[in-house]
N, C-alpha and C positions, 0 to 999 in steps of 0.2 A: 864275500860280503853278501848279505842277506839283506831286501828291502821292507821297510817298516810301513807302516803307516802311523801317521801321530792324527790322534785323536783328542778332541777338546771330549773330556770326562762326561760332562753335565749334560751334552747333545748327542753325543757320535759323529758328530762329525767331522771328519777328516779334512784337514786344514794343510797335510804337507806330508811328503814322501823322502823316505832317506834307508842311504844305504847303511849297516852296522852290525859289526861282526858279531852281536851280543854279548861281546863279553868286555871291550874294550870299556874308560869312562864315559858314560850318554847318560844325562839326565832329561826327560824332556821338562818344557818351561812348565810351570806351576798353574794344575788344571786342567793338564794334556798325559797321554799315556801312548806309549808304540805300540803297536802290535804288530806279527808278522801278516805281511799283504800275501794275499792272495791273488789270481789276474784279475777278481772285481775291484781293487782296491785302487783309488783313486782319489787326487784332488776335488773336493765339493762332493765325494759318495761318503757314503755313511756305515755302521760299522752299529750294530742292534747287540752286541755282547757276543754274538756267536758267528757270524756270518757280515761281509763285504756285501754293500748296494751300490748299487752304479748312481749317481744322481739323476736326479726324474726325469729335467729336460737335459739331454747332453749334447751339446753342439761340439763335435770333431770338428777342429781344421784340417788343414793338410800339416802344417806343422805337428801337428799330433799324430795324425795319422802315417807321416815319416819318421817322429822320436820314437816310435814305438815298437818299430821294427829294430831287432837289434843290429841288424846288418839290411841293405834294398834285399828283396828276395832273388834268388839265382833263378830260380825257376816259377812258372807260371803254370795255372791250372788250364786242362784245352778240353772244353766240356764236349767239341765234335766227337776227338779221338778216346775222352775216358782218360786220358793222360797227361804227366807235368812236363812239358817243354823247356827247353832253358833262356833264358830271355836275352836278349841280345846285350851285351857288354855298353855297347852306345847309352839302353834302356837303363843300367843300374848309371852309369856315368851321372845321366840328367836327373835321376831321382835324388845322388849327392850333391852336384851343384844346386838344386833347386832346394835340396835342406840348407846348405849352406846360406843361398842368398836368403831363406828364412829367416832362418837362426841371425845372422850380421843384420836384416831389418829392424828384428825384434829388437835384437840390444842398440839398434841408432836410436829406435823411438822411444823405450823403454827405460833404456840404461841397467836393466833388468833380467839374467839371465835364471836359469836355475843352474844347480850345480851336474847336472845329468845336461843340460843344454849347454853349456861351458864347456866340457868336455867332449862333446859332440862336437862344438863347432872346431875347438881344436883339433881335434883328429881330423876332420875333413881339411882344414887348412894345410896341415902340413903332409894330407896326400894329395891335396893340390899344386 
């Protein structure tokens, strides 16, 4: 599967991310068009006909900045030695539970997941 970007036609702006094998049936809603994303491609950036914009003000949470990673990193950069370390097992542990407890605040207060956060939270659950 390949990730889209859907784009409202009339602005470029990009309103929702999905994954879609391009060939399967997808229509998007009337108004909007997919396009394949690229790493700028993003909820609230924007999409000029040829090229992904990040949106102007972008506030990262840590929620974001954990869905984003496809996996905790195994390894860390060590700018003393010029080299990637591997990071301690304890370290990737708390970066899953700390997505986790995200992810399950989000949907109490929310009731609101996306389908890339839904599946996340499930994976984590059930290697918990």
């Amino acid at each position: 599967m390949t990730k889209y970007a859907v784009i409202v036609t009339a602005t470029g702006e990009v309103i929702n991310m999905v994954e879609w094998d391009g060939v399967a049936d997808y229509t998007p809603e009337e108004g909007t068009e997919a396009r394949e994303a690229t790493e700028t491609a993003m909820i609230g950036g924007t999409w000029n006909g040829s090229v992904f914009a990040l949106p102007v003000s972008l506030e990262i949470s840590r929620l974001d900045i954990l869905m984003r990673d496809e996996a905790p990193p195994i390894k860390a950069y060590d700018a003393d030695t010029d080299d990637f370390i591997a990071r301690p097992a304890e370290d990737i542990a708390a970066d899953k539970a700390e997505l986790l407890g995200l992810l399950q605040t989000k949907l109490a207060d929310s009731g609101d997941l996306s389908w890339e956060e839904m599946n996340k939270m499930l994976t984590l659950e059930q290697e918990s």
